[in-house]
C-alpha positions as CSV (number, residue, x, y, z in Angstrom):
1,X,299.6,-95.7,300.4
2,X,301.7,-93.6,298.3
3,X,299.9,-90.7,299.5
4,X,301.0,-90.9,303.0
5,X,304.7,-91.9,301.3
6,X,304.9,-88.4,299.8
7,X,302.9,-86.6,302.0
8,X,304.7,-84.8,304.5
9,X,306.4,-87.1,306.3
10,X,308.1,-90.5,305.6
11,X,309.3,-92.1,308.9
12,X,311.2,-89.2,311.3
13,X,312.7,-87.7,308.1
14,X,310.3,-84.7,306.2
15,X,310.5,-84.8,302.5
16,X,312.0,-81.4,302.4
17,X,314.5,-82.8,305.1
18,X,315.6,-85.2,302.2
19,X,316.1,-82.8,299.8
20,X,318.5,-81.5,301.9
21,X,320.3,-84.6,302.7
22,X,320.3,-85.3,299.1
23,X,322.2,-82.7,298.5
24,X,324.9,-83.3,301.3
25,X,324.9,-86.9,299.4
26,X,325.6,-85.0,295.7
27,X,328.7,-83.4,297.4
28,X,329.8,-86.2,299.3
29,X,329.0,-86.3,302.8
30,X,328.7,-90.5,302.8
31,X,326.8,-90.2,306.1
32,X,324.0,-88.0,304.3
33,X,323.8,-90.9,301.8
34,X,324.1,-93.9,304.4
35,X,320.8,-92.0,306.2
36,X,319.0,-91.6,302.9
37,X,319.3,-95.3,302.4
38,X,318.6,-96.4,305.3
39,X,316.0,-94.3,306.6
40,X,313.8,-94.4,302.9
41,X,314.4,-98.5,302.8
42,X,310.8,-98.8,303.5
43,X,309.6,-96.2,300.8
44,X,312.3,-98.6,298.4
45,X,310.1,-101.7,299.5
46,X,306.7,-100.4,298.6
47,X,307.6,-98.9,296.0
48,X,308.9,-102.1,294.4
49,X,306.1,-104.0,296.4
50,X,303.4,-101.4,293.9
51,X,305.3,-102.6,290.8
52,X,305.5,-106.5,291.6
53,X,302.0,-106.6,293.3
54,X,303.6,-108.6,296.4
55,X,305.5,-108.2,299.6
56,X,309.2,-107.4,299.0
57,X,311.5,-107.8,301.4
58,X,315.8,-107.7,301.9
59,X,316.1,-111.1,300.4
60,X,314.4,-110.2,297.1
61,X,316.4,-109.2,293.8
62,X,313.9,-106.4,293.2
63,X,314.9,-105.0,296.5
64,X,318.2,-104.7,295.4
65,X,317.4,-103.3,292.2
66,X,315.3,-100.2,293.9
67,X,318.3,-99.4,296.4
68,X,320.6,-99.2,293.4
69,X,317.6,-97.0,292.1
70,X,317.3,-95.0,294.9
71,X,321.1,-94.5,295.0
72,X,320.7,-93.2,291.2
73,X,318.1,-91.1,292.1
74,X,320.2,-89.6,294.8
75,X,323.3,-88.5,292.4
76,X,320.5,-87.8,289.2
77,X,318.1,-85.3,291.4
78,X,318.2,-82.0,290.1
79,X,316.2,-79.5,292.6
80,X,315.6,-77.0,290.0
81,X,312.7,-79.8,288.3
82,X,309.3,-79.5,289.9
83,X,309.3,-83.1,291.0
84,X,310.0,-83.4,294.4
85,X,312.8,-85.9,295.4
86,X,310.8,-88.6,296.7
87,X,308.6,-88.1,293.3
88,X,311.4,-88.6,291.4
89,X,313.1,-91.8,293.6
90,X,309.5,-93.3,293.1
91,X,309.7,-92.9,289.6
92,X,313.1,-94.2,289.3
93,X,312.6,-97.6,291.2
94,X,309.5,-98.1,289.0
95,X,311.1,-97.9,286.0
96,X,314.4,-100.0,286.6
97,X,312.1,-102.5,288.5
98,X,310.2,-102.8,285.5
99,X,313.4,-103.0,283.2
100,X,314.4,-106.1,285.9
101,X,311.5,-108.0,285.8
102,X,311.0,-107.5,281.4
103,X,314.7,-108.6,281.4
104,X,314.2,-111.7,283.5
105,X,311.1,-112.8,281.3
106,X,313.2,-112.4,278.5
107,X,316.1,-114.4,279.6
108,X,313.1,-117.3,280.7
109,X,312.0,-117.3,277.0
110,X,315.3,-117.7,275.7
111,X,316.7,-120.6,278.0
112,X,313.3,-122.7,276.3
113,X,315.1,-122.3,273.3
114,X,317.3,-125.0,274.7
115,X,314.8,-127.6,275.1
116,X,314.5,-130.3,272.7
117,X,311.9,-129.6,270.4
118,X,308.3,-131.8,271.1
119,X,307.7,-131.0,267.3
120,X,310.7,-130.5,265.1
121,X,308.7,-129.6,262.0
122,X,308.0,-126.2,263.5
123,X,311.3,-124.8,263.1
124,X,312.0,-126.1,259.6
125,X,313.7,-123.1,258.0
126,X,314.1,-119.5,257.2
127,X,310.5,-119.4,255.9
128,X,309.0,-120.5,258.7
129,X,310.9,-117.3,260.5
130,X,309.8,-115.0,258.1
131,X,306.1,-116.4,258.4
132,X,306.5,-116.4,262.0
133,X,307.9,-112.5,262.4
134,X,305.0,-111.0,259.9
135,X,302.7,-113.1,262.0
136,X,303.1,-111.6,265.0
137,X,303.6,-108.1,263.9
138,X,300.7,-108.5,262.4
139,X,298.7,-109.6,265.6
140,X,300.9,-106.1,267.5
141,X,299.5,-104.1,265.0
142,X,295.6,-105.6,265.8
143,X,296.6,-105.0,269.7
144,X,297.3,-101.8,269.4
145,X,294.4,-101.1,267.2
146,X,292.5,-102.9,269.5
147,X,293.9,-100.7,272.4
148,X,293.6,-97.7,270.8
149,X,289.9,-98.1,270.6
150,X,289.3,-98.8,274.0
151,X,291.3,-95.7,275.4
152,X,289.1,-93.6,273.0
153,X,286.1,-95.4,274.8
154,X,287.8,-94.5,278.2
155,X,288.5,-91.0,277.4
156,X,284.7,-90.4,276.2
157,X,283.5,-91.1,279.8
158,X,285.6,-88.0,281.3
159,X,284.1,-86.1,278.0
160,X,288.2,-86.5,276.3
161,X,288.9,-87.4,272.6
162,X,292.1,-87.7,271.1
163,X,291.3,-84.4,269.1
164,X,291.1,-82.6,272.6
165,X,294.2,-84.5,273.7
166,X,296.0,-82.9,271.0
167,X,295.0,-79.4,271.7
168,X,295.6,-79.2,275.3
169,X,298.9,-81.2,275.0
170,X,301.5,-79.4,276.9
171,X,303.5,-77.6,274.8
172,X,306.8,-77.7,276.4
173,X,309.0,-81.2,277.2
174,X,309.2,-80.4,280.8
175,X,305.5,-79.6,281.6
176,X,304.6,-82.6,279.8
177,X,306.7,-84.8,282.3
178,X,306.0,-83.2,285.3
179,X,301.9,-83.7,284.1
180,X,302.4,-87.2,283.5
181,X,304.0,-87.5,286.8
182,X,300.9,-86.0,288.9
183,X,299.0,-88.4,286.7
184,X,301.0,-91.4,287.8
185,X,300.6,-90.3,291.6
186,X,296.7,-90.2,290.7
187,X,297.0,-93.2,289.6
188,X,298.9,-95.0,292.2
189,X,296.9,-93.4,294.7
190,X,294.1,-95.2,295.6
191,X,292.2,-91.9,297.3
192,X,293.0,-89.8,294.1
193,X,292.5,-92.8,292.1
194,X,288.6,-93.3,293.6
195,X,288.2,-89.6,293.6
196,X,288.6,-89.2,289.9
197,X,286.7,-92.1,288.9
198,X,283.5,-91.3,290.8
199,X,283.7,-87.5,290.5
200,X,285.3,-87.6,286.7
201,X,288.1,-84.7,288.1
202,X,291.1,-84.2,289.9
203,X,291.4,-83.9,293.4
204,X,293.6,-80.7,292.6
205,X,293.6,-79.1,296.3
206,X,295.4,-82.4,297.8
207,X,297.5,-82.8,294.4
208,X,299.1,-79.4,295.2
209,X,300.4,-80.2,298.5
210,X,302.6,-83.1,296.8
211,X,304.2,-81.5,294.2
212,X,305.7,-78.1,293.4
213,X,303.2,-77.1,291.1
214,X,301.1,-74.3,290.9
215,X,297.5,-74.6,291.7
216,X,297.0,-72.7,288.2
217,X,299.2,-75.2,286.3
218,X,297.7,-78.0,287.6
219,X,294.5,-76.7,286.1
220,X,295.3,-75.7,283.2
221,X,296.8,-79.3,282.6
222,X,293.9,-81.1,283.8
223,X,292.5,-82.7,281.2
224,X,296.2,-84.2,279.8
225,X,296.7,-85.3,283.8
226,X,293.2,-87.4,284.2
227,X,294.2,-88.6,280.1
228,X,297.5,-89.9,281.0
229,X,296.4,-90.9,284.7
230,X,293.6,-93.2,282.9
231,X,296.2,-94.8,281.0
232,X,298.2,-95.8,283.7
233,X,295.3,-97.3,285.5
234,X,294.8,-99.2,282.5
235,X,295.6,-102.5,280.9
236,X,296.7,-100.8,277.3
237,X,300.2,-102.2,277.4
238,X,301.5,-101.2,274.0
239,X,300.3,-97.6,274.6
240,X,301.8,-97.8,278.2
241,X,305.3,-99.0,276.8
242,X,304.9,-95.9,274.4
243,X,304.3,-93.3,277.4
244,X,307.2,-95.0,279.3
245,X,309.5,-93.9,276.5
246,X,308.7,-91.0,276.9
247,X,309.5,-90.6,279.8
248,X,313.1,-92.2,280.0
């Protein structure tokens, strides 16, 4: 579980422990970084393991990719965000996992381009392109209607609307991130997951211990965490793409 991950301890090393290794890594104590990577190669392989929804082990290519995004993490932590480290390194791996695994289905859609054609009429000029493009901007457009209406539904069961959303939006860049990633520990968390769901609210007391929050932010927030936490439990992929830029 991510929450025992983050919690206080991860293997022998504490999370502030890391922080401070981290550091030694930043100025260039290679044995600091050596530790770091080994010690947290477990926390690499669940994390990846979260994004691919299967065992990961030394052998896979997505291993490698969260150890080269652990090792980013290292040199890119700044200890003057609120994020933790290990917030941060879980973040990181997620997203260049992510990146990995869009960019390998691409490059599988493009080597069927290759194959001989079972029906040649289908690619019979410019026309059909142009047809084919507004086509399917089209049907993006009716999915993100589509998902646009069913995240209003979702919101209207923790008494949200888009009109609230709007309002208690944080106003500055940096509280916005550091809200949306509480609400991605909520939502990879299966406890905090299950306790907002059934009690429609944030486990705030057990939140605070994970991040360097206040209490008082956390609440004040609350309604944009549980918003963005709901999207990330969901299946809204267009909207999910949209908070991910956000993000990067």
């Amino acid at each position: 579980m991510l929450l025992s991950t983050l919690g206080g301890r991860f293997g022998r090393i504490e999370k502030s422990d890391a922080e401070i290794m981290v550091l030694q890594a930043q100025g260039g104590d290679e044995e600091a970084l050596h530790d770091l990577l080994f010690s947290y190669s477990p926390f690499m392989k669940k994390t990846a393991s979260q994004v691919c929804k299967r065992f990961i082990d030394d052998h896979d290519d997505e291993y490698s990719v969260a150890l080269s995004a652990f090792n980013e993490a290292v040199q890119k932590f700044d200890q003057t965000n609120n994020a933790t480290f290990l917030t941060f390194a879980h973040m990181v791996i997620r997203r260049r996992v992510i990146d990995f695994i869009r960019k390998e289905s691409r490059r599988e859609e493009f080597s069927y381009d290759f194959l001989p054609a079972a029906e040649p009429e289908v690619h019979n000029g410019i026309a059909d392109h142009a047809a084919s493009k507004a086509y399917t901007a089209e049907e993006q457009d009716q999915k993100r209607r589509e998902e646009i209406s069913l995240y209003e539904e979702m919101l209207q069961e923790f008494g949200l609307s888009f009109q609230m959303l709007v309002k208690v939006s944080p106003s500055h860049e940096d509280a916005r991130i550091t809200s949306i990633q509480i609400a991605q520990l909520v939502a990879e968390t299966d406890e905090y997951k299950d306790y907002m769901v059934n009690k429609k609210k944030l486990p705030i007391k057990e939140i605070e211990k994970l991040v360097k929050v206040s209490r008082k932010t956390i609440e004040r927030n609350r309604k944009y965490i549980i918003a963005m936490a709901l999207l990330q439990m969901s299946d809204l992929h267009f909207l999910k793409d949209y908070l991910k830029g956000r993000l990067n």
